[in-house]
N, C-alpha and C positions, 0 to 999 in steps of 0.2 A: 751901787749906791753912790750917788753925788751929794757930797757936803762942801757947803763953804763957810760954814758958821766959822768966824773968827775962835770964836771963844771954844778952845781945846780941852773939849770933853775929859780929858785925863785929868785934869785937874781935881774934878767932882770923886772919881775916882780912887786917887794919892790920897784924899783926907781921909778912906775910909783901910784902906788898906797900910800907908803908913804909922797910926797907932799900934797893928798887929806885925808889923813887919819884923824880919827876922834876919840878923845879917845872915850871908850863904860864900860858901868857902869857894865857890866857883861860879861860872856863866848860867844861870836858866835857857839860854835859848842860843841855838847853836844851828849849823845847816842849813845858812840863810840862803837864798840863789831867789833868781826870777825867769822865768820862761813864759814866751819866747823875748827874746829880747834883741835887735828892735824888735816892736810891732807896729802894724798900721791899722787903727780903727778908722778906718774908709769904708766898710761893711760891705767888703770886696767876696768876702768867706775866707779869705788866706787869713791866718794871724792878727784878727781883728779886735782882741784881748788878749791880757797878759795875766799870768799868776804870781805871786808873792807866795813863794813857801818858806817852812821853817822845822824844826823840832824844840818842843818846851821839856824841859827835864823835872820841875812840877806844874800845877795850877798856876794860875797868870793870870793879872788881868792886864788886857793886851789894846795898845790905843796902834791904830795903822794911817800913816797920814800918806798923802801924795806932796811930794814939797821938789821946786826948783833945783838943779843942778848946784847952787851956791848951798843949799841949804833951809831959802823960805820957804815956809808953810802955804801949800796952794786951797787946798781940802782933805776931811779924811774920809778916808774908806771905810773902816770898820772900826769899832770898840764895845770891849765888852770881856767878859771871861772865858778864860780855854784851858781844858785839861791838860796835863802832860800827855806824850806822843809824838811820832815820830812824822806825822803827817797833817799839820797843819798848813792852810795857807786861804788864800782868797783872792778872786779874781778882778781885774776894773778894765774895765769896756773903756777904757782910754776919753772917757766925756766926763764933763764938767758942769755944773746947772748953766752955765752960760753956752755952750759946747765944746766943741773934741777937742781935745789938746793937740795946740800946734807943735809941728816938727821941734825935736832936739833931745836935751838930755835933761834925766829927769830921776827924782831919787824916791825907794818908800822908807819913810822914819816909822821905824818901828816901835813904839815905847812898852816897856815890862814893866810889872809893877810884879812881882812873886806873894805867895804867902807868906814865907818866910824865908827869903833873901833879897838882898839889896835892888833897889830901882837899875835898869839897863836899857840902853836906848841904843838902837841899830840902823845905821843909812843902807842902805845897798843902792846902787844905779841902774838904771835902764833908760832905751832909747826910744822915741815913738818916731818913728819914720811911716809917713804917707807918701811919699814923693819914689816913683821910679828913678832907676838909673837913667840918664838925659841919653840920647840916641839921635844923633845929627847926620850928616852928611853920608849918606848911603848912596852907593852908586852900583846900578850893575849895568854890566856891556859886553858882547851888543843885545839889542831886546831880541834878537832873532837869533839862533845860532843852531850848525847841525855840525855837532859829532861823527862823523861819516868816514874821517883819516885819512881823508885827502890834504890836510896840513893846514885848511883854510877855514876859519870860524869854527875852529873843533871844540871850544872849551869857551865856556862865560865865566866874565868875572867879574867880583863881588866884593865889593869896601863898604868902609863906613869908619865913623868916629864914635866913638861909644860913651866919651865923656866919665869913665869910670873912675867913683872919689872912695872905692873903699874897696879892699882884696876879694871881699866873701862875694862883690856884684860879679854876676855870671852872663857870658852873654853865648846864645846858639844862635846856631843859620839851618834852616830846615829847608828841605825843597818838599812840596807838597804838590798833589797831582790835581786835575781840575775837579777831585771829587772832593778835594779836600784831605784826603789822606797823602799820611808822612811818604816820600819815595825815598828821600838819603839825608842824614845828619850830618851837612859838610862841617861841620865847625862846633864846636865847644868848650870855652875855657874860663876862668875865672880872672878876675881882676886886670882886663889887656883894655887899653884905650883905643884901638884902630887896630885893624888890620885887612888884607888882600886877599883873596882865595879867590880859587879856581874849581867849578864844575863841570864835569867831563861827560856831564850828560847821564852818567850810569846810574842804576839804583844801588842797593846797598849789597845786595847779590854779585856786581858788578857788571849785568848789564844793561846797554845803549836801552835807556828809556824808549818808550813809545812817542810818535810824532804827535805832539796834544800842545798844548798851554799849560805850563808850570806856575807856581807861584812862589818867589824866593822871601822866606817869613825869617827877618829878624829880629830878637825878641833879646833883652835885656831884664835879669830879674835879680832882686835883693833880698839881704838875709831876711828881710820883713814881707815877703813876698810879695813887694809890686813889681810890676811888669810894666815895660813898655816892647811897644811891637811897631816894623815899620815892612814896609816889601813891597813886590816890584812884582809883576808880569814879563815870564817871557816865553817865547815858542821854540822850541824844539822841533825842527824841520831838517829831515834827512830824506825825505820823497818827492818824487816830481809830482805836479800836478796830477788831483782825479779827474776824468774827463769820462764823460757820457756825450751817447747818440740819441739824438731824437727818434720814436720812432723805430725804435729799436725791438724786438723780439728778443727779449733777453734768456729765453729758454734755447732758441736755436743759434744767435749772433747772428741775426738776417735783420737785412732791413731791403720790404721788397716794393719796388716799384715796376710801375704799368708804361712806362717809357723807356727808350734808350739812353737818357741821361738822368741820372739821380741827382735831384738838390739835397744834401746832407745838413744837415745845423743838430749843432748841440751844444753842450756847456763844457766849460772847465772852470776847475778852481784850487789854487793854492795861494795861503795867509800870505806867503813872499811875494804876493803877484805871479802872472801867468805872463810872460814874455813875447809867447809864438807857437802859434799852434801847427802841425805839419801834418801832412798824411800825405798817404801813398800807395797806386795800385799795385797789387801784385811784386812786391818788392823793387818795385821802378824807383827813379828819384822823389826826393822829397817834395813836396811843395805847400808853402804858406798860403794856410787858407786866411780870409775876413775874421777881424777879432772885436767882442765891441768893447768893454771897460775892463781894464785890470780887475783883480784879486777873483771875481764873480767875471767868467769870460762867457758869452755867446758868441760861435762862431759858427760860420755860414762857411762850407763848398760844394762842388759837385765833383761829379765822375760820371765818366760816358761810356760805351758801349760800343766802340766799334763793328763789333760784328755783328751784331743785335739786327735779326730779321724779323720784322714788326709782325705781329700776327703767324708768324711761322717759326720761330725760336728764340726761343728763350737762351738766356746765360747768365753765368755768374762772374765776379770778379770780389778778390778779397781784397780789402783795404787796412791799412795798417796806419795808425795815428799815435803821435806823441807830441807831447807838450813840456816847454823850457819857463822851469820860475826863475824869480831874480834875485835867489842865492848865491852870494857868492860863493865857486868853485873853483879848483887847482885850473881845471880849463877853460875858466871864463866862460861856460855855455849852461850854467844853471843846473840845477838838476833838471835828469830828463829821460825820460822811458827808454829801454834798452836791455837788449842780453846781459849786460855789464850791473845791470841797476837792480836793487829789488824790484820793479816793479814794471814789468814784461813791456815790450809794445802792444799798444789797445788792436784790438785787434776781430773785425767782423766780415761777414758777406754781404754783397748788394747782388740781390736778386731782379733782375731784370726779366721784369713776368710781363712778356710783348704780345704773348700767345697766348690761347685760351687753353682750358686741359687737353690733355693728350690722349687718347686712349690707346693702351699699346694690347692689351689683351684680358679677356676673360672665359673664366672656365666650370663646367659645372664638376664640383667635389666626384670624385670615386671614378671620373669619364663618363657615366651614364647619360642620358638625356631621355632618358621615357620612364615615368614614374605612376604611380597608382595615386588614387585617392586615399588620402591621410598620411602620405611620406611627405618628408623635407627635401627643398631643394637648396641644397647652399653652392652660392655660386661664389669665387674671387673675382674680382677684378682687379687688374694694372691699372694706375694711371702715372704719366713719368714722372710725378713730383706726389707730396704731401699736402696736406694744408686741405685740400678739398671736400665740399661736400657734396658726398658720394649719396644719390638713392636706387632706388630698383621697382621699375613698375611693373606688376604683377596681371595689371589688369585683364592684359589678354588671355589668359590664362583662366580664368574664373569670373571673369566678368565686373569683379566689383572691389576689388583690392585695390586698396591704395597704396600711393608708394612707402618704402621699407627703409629707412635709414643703412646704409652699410657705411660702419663703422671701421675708421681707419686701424690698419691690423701694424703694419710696418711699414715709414715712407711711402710711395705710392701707391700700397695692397691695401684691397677692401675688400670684406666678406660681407655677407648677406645670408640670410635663412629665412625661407618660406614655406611653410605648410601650407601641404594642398588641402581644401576642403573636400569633407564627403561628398560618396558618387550623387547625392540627391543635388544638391550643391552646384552640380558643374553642367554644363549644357555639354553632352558629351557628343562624337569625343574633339578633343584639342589636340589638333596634329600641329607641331612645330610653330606652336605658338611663340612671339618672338617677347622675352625679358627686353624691357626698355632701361637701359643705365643713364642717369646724368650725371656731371659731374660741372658743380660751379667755381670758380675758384671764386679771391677775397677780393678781385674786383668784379664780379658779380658777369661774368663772363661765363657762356654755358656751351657744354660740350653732349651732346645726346648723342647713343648708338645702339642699334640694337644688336648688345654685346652677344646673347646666346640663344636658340629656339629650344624649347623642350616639347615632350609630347608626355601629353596625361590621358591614359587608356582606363576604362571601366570593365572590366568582365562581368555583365551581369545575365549569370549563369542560370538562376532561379528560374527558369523559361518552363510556363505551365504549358505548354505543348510536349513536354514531355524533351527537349534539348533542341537547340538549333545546330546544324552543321551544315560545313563548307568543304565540297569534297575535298578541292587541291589548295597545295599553298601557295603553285606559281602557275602560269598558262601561255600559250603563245597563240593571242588574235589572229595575227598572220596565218597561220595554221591551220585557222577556223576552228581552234582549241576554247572555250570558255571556264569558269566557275558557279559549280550547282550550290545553291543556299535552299538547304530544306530547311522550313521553318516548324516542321517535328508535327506535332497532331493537333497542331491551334487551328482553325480553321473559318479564323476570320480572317479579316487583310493585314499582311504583312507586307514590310517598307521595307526596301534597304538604299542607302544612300552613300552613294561612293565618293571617299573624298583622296585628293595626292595627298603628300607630304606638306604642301602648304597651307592645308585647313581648308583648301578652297572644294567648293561642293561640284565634282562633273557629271553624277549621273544619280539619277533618281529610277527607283524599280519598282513597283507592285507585284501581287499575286490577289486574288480571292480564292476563299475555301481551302487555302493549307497548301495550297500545293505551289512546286518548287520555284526559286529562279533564275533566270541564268544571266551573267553577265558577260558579254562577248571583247567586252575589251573600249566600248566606243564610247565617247560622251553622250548629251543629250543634243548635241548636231548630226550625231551621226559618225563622227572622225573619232580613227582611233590615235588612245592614248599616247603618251610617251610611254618607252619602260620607266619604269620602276616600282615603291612599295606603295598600295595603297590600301586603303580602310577603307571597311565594311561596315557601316552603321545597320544594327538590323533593328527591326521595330517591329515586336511580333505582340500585339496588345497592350499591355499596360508596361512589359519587359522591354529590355532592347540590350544588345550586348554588341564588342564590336572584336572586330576580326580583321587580320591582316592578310596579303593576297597580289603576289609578285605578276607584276606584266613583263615578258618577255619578249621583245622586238627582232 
């Protein structure tokens, strides 16, 4: 309630209760205090009203005034009548109809009027303070600093003047982290006007904070709870520059080129600046590469290849890099990547990919190579590196398969699996039909072989003549030795078609009326064969089965 009526309501009051008045052998009102006191009605939320309490020992009628330090009358706060009790009092928002009460000291006149004891009238004091503690000259140094115990820029330090005009102003120094939150309370005391301290970088655990951006928050507050706050930025740096490769395959640390000489470029960066970037082959000497602007560094070198045989090998070489910021350190060289340092030498391969893939070998699973209609054929294959993509053509084999992805198993090994299709399926039979392998690498360079032959044989044994057979299972031409194929009680025309080992067709047979044939060993010129294994295609109607049958030379 804001009053400024001149005219002091108590008076109205005294006329009605002074007829009835009763003198009284002691005080009515006793337990006067104020809280909080100071207060600042700034409508901060800290203490921005104050209470008048009291205790009455009877009935009262009770006038509350707000009045000057000397004693004038400003406005009243309250009047009216209150019980006895030990808890009376009333609050004032520190405003006035004209507004807030400026700073200083300031009193409540309390006027008693009892039922029956004498008039009493009570000053008590209090303070309105709006104004912070004053907070000047803060200084922290240096804005950069790494704790690391090499003796040089270990510790920041931290002043100021605090301008303190009263014991209960408190002043802290907080170091806070770039999220905002507390790391360590360097400092906390009450009523000091200046002082110096030292941070050593550590958190309140005691240790070396993380390399980030701090914020050093100091803050000044009063018994009225104003605050004032002032602070600084500063960086915490105890690591040498982060540096990245262009380029880079960061799962294997390869960076591969299709030349004998690699152009390298990549970044570094550290808040202290980047001074020098270096690298080096194979633990050789150092040498400065091209840098272009401090803090944000792009830098450009290469590396070469000596032995590097273009189109015929390939090689690797490791390179090793580090980078010097412009911290000052005990040895004057900044910090800088190293065994010594947390923070290792950078360290990658330059793949010098001059050759296209390699193929070193492939194999078919369990050693077999002659399979039946509806097995799998899974083949490995070598190649001397990773990275490539590996397929497998099938076609020959069945005529109409496309290639098969084979999927990298470990570094250069790839496997593959193909199911042969049914005997209706296949043009039989397929003798040492040859698996086509490619292999591309990533600059699109292609390596074909034909890694493995397999053979896919049919028995089809269902022969309505009643069975096909072949007397022997080897012969010697020379000899004038052959092989009989009865083609069993069919007795229409039966085929048989002799093929080698390489699919290739040398002789063609007939019969009519079921009866036998013989192969003497010769192609269809006339000239006999080489030894070795050869297939029997037999065609006896709508059947046909096929059979194998050694030449002997």
């Amino acid at each position: 309630m804001h009053r400024t009526n001149p005219a002091r309501p108590v008076a109205a009051v005294l006329m009605l209760v002074w007829a009835v008045a009763v003198p009284a052998s002691g005080g009515v009102i006793s337990n006067v205090g104020v809280i909080p006191s100071p207060f600042s009605p700034n409508a901060d939320g800290v203490f921005d009203s104050t209470a008048i309490y009291y205790s009455l020992s009877e009935r009262a009628a009770i006038v509350i005034s707000v009045a000057d330090s000397a004693g004038g009358w400003l406005s009243t706060l309250w009047s009216g009548w209150e019980d006895e009790g030990p808890d009376n009092h009333h609050w004032w928002d520190g405003w006035f109809d004209e507004g807030p009460a400026a700073d200083g000291e300031y009193q409540f006149l309390i006027e008693v009027v009892p039922e029956s004891s004498p008039y009493e009238e009570v000053a008590f004091p209090f303070v309105v303070d709006t104004e912070p503690p004053p907070l000047h000259g803060m200084d922290v140094a240096p804005s950069r600093f790494s704790p690391d115990g090499d003796g040089v820029g270990d510790s920041l330090m931290i002043s100021f003047l605090a301008g303190i005009s009263k014991p209960s102003d408190q002043v802290l120094v907080t170091i806070l982290d770039a999220d905002d939150e507390p790391v360590r309370q360097v400092y906390s005391a009450t009523g000091v006007d200046s002082a110096v301290l030292f941070w050593d970088g550590a958190d309140e655990a005691g240790a070396v904070a993380s390399d980030g951006l701090f914020f050093v928050r100091v803050e000044t507050r009063d018994a009225a709870g104003n605050e004032a706050e002032s602070g600084a930025l500063v960086d915490l740096d105890t690591l040498p520059p982060a540096l990245g490769v262009d380029d880079l395959d960061t799962t294997t640390m390869e960076v591969r080129v299709d030349s004998s000489v690699a152009g390298l470029t990549g970044w570094a960066h550290d808040r202290a600046g980047v001074v020098s970037v270096e690298l080096s082959v194979d633990q050789e000497e150092w040498t400065e590469v091209a840098l272009g602007r401090p803090d944000t560094v792009n830098w450009a070198g290469s590396v070469a290849c000596e032995s590097c045989a273009i189109d015929s090998l390939d090689e690797t070489l490791q390179v090793f890099m580090r980078a010097h910021d412009g911290m000052p350190t005990a040895d004057g060289q900044g910090h800088v990547h190293g065994s010594s340092s947390s923070v290792p030498v950078y360290t990658f391969d330059v793949i010098f990919d001059v050759a296209p893939p390699e193929h070193v070998s492939s194999t078919v699973s369990g050693g077999n190579d002659t399979f039946e209609p509806g097995e799998t054929i899974t083949i490995t294959t070598m190649w001397d590196d990773g990275g490539y993509t590996v397929t497998a053509d099938f076609s020959q084999v069945d005529g109409v398969s496309d290639s098969l992805d084979a999927p990298q198993a470990s570094g250069g090994r790839y496997t593959v699996a193909y199911e042969i299709p049914d005997a209706e399926s296949l043009d039989l039979p397929v003798i040492n039909a040859p698996v086509i392998i490619t292999a591309i690498d990533c600059f699109l360079r292609e390596t074909v072989v034909e890694a493995v032959t397999v053979t896919v044989l049919a028995d089809t044994s269902d022969d309505p003549t009643g069975g096909v057979t072949v007397d022997v299972n080897s012969f010697r031409p020379l000899d004038e030795e052959c092989v009989e194929i009865t083609p069993g009680s069919y007795v229409g025309t039966a085929t048989v078609s002799v093929y080698n080992m390489a699919g290739t067709l040398v002789r063609t047979l007939e019969s009519d009326g079921g009866s036998d044939i013989s192969w003497y060993g010769n192609n269809d010129a006339g000239d006999y064969v080489a030894s070795g294994v050869y297939f029997l295609r037999i065609q006896v109607g709508e059947s046909e089965s096929v059979r194998k049958v050694a030449v002997i030379r």
